[in-house]
Backbone bond lengths (Angstrom), bond angles and torsions (degrees), N, CA, C in turn:
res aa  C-N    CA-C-N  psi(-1)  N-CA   C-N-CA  omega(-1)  CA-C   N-CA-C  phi
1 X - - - 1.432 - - 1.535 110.30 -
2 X 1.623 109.29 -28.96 1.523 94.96 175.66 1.587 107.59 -78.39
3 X 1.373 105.39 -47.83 1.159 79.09 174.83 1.401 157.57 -99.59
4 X 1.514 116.81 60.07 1.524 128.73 -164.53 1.744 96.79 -108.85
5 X 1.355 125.01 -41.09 1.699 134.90 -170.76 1.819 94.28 -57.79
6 X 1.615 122.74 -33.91 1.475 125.77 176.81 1.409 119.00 -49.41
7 X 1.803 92.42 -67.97 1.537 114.18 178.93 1.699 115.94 -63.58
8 X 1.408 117.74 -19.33 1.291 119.06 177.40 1.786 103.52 -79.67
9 X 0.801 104.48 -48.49 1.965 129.19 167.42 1.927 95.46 -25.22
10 X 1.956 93.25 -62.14 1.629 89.46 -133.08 2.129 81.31 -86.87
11 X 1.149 122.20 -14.06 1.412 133.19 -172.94 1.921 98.47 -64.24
12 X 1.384 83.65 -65.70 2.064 91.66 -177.66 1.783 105.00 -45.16
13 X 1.503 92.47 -61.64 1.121 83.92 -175.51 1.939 141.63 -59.29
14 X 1.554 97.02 -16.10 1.351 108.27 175.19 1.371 111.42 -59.84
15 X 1.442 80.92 -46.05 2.141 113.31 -168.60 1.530 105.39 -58.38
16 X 1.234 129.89 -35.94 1.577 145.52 -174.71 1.827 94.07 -75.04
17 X 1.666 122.06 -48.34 1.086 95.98 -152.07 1.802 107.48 -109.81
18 X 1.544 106.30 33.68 1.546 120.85 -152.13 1.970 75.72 -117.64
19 X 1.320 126.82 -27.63 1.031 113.84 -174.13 1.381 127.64 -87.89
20 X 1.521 121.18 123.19 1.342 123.25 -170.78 1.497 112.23 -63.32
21 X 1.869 89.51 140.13 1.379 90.52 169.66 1.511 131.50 -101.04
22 X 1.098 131.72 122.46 1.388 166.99 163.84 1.750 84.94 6.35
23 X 1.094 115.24 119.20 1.648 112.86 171.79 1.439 114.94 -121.01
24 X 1.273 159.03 97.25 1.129 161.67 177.94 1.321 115.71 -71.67
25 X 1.351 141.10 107.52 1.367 135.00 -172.88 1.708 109.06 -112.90
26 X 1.144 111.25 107.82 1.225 118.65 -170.87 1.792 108.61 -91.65
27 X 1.263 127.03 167.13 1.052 117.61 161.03 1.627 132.87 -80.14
28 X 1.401 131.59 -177.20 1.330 119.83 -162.64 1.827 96.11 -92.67
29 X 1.054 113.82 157.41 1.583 111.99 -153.67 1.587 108.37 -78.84
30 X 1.504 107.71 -2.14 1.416 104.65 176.11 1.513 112.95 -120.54
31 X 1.749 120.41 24.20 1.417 112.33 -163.67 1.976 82.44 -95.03
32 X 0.985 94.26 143.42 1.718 102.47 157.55 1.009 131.87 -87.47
33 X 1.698 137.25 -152.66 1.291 121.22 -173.36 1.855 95.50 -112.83
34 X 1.252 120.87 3.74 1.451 137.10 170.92 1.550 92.29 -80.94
35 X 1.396 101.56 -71.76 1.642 111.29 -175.43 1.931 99.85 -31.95
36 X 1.288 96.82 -62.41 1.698 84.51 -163.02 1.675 118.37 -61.26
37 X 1.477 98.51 -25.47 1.585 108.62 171.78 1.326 116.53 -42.28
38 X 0.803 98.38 -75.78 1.961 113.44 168.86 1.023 129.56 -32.18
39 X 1.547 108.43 -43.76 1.417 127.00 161.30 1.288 113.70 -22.70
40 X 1.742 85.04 -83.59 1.592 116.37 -158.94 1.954 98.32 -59.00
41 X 1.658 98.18 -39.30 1.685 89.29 -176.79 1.514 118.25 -60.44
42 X 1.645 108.43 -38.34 1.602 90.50 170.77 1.408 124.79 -75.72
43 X 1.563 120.76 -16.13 1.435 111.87 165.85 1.524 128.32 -58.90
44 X 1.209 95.83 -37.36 1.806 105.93 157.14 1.428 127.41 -43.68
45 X 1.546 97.69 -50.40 1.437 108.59 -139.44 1.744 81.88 -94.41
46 X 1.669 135.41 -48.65 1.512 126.51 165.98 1.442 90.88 -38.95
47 X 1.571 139.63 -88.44 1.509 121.95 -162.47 1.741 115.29 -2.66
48 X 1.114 120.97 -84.44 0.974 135.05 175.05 1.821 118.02 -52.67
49 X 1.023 116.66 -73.46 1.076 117.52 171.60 1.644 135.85 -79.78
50 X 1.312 120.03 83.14 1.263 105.18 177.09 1.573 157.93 -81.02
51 X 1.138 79.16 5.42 1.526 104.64 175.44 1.834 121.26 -68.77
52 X 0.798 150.19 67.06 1.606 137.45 -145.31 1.712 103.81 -65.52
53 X 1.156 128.02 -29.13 1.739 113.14 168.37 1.625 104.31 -59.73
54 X 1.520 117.94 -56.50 1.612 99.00 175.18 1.251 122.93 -27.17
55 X 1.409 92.68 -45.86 1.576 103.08 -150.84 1.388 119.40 -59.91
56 X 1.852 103.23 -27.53 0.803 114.19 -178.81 1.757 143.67 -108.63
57 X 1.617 83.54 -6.22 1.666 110.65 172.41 1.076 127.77 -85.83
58 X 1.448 133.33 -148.45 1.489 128.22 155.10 1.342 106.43 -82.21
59 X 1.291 128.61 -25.18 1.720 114.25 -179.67 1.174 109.94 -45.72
60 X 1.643 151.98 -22.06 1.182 161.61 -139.76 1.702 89.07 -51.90
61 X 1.127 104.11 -66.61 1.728 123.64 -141.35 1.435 108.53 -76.63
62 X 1.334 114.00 -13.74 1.590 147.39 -175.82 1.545 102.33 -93.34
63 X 1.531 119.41 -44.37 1.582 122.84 -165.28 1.498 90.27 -85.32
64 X 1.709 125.39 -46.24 1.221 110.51 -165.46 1.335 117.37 -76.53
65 X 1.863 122.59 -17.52 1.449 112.31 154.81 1.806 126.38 -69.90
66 X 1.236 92.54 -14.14 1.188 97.81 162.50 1.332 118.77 -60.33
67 X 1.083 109.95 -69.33 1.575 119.36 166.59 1.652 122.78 -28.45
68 X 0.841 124.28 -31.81 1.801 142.34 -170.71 1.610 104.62 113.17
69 X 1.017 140.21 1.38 1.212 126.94 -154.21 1.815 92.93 -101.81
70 X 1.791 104.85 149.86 1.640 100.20 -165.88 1.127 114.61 -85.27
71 X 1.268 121.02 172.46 1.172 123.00 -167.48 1.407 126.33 -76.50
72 X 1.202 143.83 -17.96 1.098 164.46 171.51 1.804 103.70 -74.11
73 X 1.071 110.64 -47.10 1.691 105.04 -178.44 1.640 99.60 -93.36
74 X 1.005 129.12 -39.57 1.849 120.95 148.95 1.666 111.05 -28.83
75 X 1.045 113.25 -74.26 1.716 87.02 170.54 1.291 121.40 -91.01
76 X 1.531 117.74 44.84 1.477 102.94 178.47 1.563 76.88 -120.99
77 X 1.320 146.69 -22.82 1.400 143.16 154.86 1.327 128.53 -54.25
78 X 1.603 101.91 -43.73 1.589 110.77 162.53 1.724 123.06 -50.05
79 X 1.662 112.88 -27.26 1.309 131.80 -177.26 1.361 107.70 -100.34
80 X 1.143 131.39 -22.26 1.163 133.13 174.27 1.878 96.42 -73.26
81 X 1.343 114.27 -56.24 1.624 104.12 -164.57 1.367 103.01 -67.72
82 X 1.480 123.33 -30.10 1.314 100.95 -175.03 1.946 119.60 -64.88
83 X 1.562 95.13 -44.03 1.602 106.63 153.36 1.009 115.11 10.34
84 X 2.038 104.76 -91.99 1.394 128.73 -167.92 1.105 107.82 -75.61
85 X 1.340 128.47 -26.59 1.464 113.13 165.69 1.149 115.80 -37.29
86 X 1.484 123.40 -78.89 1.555 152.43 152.26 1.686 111.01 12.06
87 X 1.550 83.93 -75.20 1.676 113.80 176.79 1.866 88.60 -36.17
88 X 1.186 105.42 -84.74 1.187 118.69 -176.10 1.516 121.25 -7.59
């Protein structure tokens, strides 16, 4: 009997500190909704392509058929980044 009030002690307390805390990740206070576009497009677009000079030259359209991806949406991605560049 004394000792169960311990093990109830050291149980809660495991139980209290086993639970994740709630993390909210906001964006940086000056990205826009272009800014995040871009983001997300180069997180995509590294997926596929890992090379970062491709990524960023004309090889683009060459690395992403490389990749399997067809040829027609290979340069319709290649036109899309220059786009947001633009946008930019």
């Amino acid at each position: 009997m004394l000792l169960a009030p311990p093990f109830v002690a050291l149980f809660a307390s495991r139980r209290w500190r086993r639970a994740p805390a709630a993390t909210v990740v906001t964006p940086g206070p000056g990205l826009t909704p272009l800014g995040r576009l871009e983001r997300e497009f180069l997180a995509v677009l590294s997926s596929h392509v890992s090379d970062p000079f491709a990524r960023d030259g004309d090889g683009l359209a060459p690395a992403l058929r490389a990749a399997g991806v067809d040829s027609a949406v290979a340069d319709h991605v290649k036109r899309l980044r220059d786009r947001l560049r633009a946008a930019r």
